[in-house]
N, CA, C and O atoms as a MOPAC input file, in Angstrom:
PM7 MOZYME 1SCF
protein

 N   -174.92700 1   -77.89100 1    52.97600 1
 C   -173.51000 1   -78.12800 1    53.03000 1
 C   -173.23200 1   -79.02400 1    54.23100 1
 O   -173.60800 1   -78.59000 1    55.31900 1
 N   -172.53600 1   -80.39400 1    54.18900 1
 C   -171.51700 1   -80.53600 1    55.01700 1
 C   -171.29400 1   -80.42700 1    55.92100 1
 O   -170.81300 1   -79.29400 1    55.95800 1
 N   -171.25900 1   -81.06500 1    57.46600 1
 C   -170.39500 1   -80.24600 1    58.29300 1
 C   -169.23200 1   -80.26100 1    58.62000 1
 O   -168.61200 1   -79.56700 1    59.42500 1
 N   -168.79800 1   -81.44600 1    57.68600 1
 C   -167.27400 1   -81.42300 1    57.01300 1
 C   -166.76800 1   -80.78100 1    56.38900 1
 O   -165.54800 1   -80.71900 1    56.54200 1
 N   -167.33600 1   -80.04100 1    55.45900 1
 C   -167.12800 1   -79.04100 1    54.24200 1
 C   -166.95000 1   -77.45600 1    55.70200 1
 O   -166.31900 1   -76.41800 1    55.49900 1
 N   -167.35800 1   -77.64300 1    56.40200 1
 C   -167.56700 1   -76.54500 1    57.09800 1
 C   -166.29800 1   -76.48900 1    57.85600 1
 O   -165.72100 1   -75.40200 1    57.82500 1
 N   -165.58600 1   -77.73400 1    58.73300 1
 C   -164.47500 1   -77.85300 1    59.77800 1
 C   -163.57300 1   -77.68000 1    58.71700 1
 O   -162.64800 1   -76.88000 1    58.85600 1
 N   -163.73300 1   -78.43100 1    57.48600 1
 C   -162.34000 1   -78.23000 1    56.75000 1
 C   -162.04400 1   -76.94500 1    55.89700 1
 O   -160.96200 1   -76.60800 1    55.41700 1
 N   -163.28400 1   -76.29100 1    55.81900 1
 C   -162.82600 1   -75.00800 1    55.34700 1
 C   -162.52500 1   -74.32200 1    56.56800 1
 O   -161.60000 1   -73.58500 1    56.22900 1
 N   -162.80100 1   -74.06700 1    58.08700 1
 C   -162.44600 1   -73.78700 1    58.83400 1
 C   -160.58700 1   -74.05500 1    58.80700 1
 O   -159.77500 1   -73.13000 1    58.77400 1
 N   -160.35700 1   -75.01900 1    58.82200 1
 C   -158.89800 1   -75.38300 1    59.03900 1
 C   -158.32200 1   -74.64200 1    57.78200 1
 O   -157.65200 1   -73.65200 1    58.07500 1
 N   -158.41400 1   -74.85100 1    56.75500 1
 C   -158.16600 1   -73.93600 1    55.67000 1
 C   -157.71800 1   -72.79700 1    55.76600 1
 O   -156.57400 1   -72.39000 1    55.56300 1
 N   -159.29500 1   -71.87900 1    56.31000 1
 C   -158.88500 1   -70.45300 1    56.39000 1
 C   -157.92700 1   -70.02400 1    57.76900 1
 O   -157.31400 1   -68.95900 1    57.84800 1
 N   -157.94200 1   -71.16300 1    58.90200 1
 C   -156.98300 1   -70.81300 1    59.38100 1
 C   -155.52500 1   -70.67800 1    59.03400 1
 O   -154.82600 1   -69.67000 1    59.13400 1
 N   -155.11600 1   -72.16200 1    58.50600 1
 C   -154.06300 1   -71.86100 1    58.33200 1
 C   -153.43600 1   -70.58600 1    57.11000 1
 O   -152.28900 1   -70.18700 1    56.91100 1
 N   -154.67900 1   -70.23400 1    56.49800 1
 C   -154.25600 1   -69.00600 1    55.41600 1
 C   -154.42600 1   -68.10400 1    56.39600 1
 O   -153.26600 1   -67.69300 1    56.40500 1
 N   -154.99100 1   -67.44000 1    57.27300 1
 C   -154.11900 1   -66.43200 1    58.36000 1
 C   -152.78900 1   -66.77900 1    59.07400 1
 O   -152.17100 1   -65.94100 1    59.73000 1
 N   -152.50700 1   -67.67200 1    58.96000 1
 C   -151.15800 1   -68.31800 1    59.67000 1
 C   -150.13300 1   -67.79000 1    59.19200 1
 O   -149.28500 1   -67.04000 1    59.67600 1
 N   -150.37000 1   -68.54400 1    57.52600 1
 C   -149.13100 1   -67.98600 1    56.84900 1
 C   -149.40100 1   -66.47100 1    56.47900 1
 O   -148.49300 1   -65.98400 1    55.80600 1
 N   -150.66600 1   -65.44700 1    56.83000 1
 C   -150.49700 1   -63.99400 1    56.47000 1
 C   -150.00200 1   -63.69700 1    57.95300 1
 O   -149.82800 1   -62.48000 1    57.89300 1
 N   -149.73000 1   -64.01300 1    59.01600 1
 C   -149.44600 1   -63.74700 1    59.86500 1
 C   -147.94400 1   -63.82400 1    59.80500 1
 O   -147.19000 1   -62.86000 1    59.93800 1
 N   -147.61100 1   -64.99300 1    59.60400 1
 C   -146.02600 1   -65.18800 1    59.16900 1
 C   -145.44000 1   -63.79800 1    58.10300 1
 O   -144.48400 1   -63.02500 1    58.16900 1
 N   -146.34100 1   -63.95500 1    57.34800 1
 C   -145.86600 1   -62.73700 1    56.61800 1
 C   -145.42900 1   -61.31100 1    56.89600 1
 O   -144.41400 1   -60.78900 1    56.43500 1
 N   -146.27500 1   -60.76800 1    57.66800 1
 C   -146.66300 1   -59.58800 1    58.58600 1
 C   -145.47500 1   -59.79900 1    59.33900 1
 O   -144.59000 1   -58.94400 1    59.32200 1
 N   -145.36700 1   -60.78500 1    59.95900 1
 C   -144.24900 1   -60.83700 1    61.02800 1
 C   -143.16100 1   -60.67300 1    60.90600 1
 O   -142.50100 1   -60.13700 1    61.79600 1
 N   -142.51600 1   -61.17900 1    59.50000 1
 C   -141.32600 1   -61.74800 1    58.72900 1
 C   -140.77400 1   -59.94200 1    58.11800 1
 O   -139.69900 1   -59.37800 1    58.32200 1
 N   -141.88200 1   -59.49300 1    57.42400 1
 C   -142.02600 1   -58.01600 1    57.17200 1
 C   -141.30800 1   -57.16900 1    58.20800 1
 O   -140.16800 1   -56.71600 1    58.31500 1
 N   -142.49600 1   -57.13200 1    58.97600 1
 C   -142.61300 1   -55.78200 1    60.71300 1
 C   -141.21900 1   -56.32600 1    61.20000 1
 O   -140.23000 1   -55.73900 1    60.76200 1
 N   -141.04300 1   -57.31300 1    62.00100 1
 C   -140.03000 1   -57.68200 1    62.85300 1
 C   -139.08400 1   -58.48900 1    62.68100 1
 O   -138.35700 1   -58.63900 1    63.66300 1
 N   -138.66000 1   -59.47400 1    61.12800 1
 C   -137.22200 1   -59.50700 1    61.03200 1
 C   -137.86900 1   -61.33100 1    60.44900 1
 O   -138.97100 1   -61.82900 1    60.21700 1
 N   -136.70300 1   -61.70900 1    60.43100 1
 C   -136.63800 1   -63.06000 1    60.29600 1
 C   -136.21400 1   -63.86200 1    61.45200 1
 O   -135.05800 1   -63.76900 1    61.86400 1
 N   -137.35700 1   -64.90300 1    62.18600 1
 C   -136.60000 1   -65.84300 1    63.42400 1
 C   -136.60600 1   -65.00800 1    64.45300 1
 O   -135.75700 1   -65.19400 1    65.32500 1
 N   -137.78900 1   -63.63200 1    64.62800 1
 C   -137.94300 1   -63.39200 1    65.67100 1
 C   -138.77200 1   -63.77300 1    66.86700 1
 O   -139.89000 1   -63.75700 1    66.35200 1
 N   -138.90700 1   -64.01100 1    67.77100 1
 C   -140.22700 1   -64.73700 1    68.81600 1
 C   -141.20300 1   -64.54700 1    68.40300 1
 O   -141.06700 1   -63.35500 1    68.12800 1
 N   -142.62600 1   -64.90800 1    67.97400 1
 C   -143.52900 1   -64.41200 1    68.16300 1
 C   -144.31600 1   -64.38900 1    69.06200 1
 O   -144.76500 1   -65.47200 1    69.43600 1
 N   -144.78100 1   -63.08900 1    69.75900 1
 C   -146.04700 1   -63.29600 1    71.01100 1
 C   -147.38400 1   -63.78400 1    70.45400 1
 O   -147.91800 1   -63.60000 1    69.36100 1
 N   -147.75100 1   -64.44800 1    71.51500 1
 C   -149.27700 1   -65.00900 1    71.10000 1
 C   -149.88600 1   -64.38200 1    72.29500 1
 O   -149.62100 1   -64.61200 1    73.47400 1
 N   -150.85200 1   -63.44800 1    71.73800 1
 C   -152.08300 1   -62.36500 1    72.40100 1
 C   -153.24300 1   -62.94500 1    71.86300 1
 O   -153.65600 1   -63.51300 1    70.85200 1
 N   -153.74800 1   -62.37700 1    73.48300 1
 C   -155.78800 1   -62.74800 1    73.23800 1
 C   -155.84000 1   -61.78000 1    71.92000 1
 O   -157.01500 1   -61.90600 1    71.57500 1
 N   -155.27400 1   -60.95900 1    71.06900 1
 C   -155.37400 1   -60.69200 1    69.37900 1
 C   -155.41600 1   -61.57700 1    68.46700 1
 O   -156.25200 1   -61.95200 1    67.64500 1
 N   -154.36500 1   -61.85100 1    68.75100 1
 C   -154.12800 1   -62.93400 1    68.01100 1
 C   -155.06300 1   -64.39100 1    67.77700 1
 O   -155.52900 1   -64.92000 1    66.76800 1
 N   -155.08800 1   -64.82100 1    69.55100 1
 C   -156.61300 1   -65.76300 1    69.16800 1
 C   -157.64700 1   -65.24200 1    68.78600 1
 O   -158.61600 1   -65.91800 1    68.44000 1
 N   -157.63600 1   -64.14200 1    68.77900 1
 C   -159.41400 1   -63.56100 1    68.41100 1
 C   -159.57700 1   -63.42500 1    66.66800 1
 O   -160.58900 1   -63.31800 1    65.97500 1
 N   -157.84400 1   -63.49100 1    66.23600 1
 C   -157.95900 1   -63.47400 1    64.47900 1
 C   -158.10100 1   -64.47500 1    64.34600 1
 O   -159.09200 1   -64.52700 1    63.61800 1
 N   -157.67400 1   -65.80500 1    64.61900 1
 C   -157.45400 1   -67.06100 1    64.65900 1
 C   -158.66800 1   -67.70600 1    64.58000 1
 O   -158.85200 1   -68.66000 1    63.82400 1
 N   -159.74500 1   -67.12300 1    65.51400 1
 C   -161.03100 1   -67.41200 1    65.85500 1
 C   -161.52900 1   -66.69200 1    64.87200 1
 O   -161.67500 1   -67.36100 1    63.84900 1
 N   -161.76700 1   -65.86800 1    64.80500 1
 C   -162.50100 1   -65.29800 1    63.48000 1
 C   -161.87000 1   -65.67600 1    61.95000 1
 O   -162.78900 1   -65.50500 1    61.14900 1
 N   -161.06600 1   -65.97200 1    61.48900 1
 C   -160.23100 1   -66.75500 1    60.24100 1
 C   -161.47400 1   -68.18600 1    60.00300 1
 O   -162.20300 1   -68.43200 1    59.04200 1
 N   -161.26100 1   -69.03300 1    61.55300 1
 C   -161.94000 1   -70.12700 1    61.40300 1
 C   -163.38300 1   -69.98500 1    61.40100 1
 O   -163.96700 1   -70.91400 1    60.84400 1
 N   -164.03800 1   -69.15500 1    61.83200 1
 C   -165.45300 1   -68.57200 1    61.78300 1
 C   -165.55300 1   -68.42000 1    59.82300 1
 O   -166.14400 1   -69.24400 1    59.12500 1
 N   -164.83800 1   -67.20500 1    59.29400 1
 C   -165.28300 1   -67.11100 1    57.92600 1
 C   -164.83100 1   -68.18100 1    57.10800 1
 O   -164.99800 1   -68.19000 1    55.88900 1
 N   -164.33900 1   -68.96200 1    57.65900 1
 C   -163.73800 1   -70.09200 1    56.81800 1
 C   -164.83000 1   -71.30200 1    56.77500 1
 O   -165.20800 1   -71.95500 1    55.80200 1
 N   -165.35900 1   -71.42300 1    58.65500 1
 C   -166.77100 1   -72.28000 1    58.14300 1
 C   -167.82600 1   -71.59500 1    57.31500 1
 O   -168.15300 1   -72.41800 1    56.46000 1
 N   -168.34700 1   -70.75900 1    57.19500 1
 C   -169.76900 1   -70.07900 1    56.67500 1
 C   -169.05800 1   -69.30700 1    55.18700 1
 O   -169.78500 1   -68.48300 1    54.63300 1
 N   -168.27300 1   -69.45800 1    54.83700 1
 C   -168.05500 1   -68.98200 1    53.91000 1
 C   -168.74800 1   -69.42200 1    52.30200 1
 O   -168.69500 1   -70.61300 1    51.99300 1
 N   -169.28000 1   -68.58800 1    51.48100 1
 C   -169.74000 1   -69.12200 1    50.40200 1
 C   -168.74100 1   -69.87200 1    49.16100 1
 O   -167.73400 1   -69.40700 1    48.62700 1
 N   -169.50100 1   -71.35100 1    48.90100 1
 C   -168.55400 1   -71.98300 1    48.63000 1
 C   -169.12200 1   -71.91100 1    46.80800 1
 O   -168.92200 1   -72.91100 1    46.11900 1
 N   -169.43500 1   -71.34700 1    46.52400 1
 C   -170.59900 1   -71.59400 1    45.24000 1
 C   -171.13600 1   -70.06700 1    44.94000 1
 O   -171.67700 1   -69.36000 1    45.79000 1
 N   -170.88600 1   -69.68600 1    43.56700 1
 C   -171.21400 1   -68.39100 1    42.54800 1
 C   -172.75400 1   -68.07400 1    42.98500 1
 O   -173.29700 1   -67.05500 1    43.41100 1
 N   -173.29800 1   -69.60900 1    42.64400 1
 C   -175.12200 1   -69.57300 1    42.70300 1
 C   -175.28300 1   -69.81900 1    44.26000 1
 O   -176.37100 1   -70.25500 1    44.63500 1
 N   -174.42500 1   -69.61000 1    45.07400 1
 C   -175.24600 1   -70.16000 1    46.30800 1
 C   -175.71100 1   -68.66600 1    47.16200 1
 O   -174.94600 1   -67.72600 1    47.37900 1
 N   -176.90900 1   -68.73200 1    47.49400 1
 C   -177.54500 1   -67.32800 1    47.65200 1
 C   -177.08400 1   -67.05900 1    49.33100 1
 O   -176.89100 1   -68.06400 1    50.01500 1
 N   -176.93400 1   -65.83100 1    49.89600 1
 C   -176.26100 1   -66.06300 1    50.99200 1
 C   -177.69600 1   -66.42100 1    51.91000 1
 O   -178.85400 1   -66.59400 1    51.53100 1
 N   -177.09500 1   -66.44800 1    53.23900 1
 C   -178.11300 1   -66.58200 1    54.24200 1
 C   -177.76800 1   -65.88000 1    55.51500 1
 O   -176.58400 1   -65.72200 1    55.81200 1
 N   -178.97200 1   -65.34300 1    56.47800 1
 C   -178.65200 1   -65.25600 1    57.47900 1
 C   -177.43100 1   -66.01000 1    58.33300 1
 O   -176.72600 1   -65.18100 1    58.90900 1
 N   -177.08700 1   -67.16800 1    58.51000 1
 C   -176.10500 1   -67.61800 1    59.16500 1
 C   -174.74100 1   -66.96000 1    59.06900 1
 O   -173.86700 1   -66.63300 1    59.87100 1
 N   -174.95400 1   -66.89000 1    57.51700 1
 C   -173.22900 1   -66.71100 1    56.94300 1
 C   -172.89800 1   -64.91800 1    57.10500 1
 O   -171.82700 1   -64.32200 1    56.98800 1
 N   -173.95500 1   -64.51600 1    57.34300 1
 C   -174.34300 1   -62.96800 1    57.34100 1
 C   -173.71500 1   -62.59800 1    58.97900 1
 O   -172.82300 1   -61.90300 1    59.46600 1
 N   -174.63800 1   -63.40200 1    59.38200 1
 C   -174.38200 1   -63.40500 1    61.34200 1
 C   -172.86100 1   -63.59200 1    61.53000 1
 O   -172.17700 1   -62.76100 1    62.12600 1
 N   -172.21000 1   -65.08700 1    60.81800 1
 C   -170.66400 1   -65.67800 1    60.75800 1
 C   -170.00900 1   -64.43200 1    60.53700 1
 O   -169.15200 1   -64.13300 1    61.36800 1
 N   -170.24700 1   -63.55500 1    59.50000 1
 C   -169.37400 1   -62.65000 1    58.94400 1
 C   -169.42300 1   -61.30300 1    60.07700 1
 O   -168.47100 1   -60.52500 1    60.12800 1
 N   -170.36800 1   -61.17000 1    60.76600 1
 C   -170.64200 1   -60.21900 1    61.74200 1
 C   -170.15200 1   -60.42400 1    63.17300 1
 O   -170.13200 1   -59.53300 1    64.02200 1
 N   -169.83000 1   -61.45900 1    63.32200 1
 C   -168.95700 1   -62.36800 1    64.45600 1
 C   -167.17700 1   -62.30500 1    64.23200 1
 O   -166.30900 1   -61.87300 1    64.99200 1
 N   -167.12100 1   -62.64200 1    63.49400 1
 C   -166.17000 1   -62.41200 1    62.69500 1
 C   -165.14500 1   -60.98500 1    62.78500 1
 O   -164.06800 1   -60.70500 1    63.31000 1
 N   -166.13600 1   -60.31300 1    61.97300 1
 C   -165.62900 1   -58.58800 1    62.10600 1
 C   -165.45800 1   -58.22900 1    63.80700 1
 O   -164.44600 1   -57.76800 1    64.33600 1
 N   -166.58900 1   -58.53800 1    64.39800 1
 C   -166.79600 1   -58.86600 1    65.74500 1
 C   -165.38800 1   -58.64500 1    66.21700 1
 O   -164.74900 1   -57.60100 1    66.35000 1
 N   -165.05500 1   -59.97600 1    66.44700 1
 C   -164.29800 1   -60.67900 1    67.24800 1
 C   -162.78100 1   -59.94800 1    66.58100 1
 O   -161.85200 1   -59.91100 1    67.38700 1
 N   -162.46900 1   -59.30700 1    64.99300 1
 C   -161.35800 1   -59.13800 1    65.44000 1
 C   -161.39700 1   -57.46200 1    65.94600 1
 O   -160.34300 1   -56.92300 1    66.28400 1
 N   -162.57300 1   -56.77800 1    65.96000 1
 C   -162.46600 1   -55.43000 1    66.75100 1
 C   -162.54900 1   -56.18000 1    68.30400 1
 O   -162.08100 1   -55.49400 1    69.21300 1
 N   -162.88900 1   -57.00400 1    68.53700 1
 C   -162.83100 1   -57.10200 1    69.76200 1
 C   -160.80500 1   -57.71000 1    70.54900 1
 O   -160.37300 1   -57.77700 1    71.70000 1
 N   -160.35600 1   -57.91800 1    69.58200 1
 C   -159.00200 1   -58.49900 1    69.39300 1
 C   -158.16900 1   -56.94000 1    69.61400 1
 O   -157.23100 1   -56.70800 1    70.37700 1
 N   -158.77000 1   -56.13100 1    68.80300 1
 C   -157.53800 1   -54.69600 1    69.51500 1
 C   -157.98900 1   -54.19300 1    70.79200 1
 O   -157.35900 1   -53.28100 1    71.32800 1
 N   -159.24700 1   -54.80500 1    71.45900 1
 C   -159.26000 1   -54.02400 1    73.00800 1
 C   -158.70600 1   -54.92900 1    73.64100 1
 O   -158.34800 1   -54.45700 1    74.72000 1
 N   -158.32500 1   -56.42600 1    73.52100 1
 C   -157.99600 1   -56.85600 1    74.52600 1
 C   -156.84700 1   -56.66700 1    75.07100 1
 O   -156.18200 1   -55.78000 1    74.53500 1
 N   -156.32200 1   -57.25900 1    76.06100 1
 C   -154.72600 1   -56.70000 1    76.50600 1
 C   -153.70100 1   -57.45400 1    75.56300 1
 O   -153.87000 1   -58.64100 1    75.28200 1
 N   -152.54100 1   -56.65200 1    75.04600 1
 C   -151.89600 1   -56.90100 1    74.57400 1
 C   -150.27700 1   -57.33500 1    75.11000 1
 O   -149.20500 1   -56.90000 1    74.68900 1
 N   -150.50900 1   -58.23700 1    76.07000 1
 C   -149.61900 1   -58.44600 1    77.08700 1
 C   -149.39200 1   -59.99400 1    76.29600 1
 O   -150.44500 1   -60.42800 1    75.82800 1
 N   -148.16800 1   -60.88400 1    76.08100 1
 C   -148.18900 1   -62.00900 1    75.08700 1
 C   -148.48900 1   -63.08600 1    76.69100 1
 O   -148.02200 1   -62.95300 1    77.82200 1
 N   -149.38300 1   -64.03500 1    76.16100 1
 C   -149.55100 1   -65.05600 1    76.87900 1
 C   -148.52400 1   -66.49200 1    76.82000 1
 O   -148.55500 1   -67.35700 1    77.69500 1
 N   -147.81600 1   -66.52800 1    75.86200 1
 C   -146.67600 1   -67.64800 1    75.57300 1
 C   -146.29500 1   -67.10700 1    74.28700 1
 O   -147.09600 1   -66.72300 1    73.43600 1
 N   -144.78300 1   -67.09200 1    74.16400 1
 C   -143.59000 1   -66.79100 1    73.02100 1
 C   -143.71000 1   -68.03800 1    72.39100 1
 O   -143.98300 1   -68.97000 1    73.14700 1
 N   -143.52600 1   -68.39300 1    70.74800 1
 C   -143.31700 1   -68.72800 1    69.72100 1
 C   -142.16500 1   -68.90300 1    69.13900 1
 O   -141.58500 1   -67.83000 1    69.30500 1
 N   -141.52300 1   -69.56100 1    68.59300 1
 C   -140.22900 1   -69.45500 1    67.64100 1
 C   -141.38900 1   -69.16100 1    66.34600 1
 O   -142.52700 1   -69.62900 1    66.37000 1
 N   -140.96600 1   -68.48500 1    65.47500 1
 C   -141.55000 1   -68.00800 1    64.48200 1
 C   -141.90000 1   -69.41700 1    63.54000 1
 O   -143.02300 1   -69.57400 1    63.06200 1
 N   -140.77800 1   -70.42900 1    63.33800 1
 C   -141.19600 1   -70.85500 1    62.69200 1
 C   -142.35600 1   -71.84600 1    62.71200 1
 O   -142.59400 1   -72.66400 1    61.82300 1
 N   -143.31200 1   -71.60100 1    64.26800 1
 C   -144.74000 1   -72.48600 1    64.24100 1
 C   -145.31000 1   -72.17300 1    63.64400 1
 O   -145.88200 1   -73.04900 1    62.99500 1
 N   -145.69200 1   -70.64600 1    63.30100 1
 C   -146.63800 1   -70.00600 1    62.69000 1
 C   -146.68400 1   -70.74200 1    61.30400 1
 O   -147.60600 1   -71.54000 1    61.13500 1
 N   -145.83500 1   -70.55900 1    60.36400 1
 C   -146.02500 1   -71.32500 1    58.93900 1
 C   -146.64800 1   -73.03500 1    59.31000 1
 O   -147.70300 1   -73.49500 1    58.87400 1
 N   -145.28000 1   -74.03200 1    60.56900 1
 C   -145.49200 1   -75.44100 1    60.47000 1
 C   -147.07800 1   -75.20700 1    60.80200 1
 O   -147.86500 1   -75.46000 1    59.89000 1
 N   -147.58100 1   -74.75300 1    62.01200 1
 C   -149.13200 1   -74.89500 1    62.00400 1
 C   -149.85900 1   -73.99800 1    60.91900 1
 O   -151.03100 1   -74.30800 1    61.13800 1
 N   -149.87800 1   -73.45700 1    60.30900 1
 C   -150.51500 1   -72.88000 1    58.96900 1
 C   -150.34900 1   -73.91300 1    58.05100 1
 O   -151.24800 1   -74.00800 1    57.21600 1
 N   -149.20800 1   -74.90600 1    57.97300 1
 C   -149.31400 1   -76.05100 1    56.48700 1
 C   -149.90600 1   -77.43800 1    57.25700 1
 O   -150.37200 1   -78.37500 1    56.60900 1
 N   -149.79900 1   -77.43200 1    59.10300 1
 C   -150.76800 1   -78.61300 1    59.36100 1
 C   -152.18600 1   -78.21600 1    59.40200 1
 O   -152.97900 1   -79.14100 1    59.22800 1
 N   -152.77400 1   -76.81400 1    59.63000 1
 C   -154.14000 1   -76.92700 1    59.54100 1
 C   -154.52900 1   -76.81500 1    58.33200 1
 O   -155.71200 1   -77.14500 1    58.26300 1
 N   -154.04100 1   -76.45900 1    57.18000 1
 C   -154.09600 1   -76.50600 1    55.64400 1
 C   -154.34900 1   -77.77900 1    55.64300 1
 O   -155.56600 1   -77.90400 1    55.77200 1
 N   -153.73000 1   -79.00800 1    55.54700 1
 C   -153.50500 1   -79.85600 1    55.64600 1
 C   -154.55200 1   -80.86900 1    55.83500 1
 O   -155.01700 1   -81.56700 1    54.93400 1
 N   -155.07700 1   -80.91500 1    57.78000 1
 C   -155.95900 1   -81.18800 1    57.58300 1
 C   -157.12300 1   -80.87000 1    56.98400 1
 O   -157.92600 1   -81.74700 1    56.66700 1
 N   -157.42500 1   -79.06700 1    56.67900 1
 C   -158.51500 1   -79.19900 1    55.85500 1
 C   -158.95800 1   -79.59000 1    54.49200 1
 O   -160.00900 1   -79.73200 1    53.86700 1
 N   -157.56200 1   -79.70700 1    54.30100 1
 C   -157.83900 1   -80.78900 1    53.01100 1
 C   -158.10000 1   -82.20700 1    52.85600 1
 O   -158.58600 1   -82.80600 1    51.89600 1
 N   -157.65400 1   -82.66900 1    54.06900 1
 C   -158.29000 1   -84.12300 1    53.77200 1
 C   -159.49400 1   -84.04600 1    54.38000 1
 O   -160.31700 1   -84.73800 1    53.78100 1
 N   -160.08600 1   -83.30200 1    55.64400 1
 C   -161.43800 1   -83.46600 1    55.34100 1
 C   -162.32100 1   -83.20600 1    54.42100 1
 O   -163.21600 1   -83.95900 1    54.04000 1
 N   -162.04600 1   -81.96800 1    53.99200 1
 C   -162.77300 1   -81.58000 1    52.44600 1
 C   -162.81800 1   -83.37400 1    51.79600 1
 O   -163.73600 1   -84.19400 1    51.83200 1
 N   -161.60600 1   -83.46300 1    51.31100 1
 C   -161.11700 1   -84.66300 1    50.24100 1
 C   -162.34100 1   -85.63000 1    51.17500 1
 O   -163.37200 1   -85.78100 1    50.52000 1
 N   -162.36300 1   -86.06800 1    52.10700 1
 C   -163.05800 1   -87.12000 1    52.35700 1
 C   -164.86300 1   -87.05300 1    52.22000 1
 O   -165.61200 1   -88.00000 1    52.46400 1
 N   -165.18500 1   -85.99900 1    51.87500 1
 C   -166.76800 1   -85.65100 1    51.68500 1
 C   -167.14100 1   -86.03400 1    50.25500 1
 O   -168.26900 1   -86.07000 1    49.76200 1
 N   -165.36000 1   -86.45500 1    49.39900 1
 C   -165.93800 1   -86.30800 1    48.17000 1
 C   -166.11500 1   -87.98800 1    47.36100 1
 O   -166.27000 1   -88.29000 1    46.17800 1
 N   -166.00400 1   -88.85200 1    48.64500 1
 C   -165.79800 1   -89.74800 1    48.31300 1
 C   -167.09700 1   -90.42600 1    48.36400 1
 O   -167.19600 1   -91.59900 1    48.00600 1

C-alpha cells in the first residue's frame, strides 16, 4: 500500500471522529457550546489517525503485524486519553469541530484521489 493511501486514510478517519465528536457534543452539552480541547481529546484524534493509516483496505488483504501493533497503539493511546488531566488546554467554538472534520475529510480525499491517477 501507498503511503498516500495511508496519510489520506489517516485524514479520513480523522475527520470521521470529528464529526462523532461533534455529535457527542451537540447531544451531552447543547448546541454552540465551547468546546474544550484536552490531552483526551488529542489522544482520540491521534489514535482515529493511527487506525485510519493501518487500517485494512481490502476483504482479501490478510492482516499483519503492523496493523495489529497500529490497532494496539491505538486502543493504547485512547486508555491512555482518560488518565490524562482533564483540565482544557484552549476553548473551541463548536463549530471547528465539524469545519475541521469536512477539511481533513477533504484532504483525504484528494490524496487518496491522487494515487489513482
Amino acid at each position: 500500500m501507498s503511503n498516500a493511501l495511508r496519510v489520506g486514510g489517516a485524514f479520513v478517519a480523522v475527520g470521521a471522529a470529528l464529526f462523532l465528536l461533534t455529535l457527542v457534543q451537540v447531544l451531552v452539552q447543547g448546541w454552540m457550546v465551547p468546546f474544550p480541547v484536552t490531552w483526551s481529546f488529542i489522544a482520540i484524534i491521534l489514535a482515529a489517525g493511527f487506525l485510519g493509516a493501518f487500517a485494512t483496505t481490502d476483504k482479501r488483504q490478510p492482516g499483519s503485524r503492523i496493523q495489529v501493533s497500529a490497532l494496539a497503539l491505538a486502543v493504547g493511546l485512547v486508555f491512555l486519553g482518560r488518565l490524562l488531566p482533564q483540565e482544557p488546554l484552549m476553548v473551541w467554538q463548536q463549530y471547528w469541530l465539524p469545519a475541521y472534520g469536512l477539511a481533513a475529510i477533504a484532504c483525504g480525499l484528494v490524496i487518496r484521489r491522487s494515487t489513482l491517477r
